[in-house]
C-alpha positions in Angstrom: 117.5 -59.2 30.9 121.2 -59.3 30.1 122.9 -60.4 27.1 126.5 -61.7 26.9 129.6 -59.8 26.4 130.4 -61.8 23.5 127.0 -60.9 22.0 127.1 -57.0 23.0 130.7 -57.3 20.6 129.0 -58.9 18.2 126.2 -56.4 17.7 128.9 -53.7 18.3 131.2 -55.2 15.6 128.1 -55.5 13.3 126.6 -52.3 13.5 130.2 -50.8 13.1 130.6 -52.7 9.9 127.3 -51.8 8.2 128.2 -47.9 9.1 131.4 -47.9 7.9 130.6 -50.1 4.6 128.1 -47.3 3.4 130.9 -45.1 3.0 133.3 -47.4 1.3 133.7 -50.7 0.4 137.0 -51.2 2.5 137.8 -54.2 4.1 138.6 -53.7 8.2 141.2 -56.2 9.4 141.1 -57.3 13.0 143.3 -55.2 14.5 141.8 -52.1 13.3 138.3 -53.3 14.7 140.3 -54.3 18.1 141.7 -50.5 18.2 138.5 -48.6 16.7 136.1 -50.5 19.1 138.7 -50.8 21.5 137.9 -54.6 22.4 140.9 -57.7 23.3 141.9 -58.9 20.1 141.8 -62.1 20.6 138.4 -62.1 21.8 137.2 -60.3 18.7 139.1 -62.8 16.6 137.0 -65.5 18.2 133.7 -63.5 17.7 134.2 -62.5 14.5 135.1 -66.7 13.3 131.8 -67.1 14.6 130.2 -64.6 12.9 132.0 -65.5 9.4 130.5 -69.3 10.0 127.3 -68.1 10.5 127.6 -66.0 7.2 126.9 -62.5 8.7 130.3 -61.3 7.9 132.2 -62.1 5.2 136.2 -62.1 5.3 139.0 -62.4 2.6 142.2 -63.9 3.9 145.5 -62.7 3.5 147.9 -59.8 3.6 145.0 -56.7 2.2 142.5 -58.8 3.8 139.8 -58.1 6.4 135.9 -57.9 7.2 132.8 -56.7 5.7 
């Protein structure tokens, strides 16, 4: 069975964001997920809109905005 790419950088971005929130409670924008996972930005913007709709992420928009 295969899964997507969009779906492996999902899980990827996921599981990144629950590691990372354990030791802080630091919002990651989308250009430092793009770098640290080293996935296309534009891509990852895509994946993570869906993944803020759906309520698995949360975001806070703005300048010291980002994910969590």
């Amino acid at each position: 069975m295969t899964i997507s790419k969009a779906a492996d950088y999902a899980i990827l971005t996921v599981a990144y964001l629950a590691t990372v929130s354990r030791e802080s409670n630091n919002l990651r924008s989308k250009v430092y997920l793009s770098s640290r996972l080293n996935l296309p930005k534009e891509f990852l913007s895509l994946i993570l809109q869906k993944l803020t709709r759906s309520k698995i992420l949360t975001s806070k928009r703005g300048v010291t905005g980002g994910y969590f």
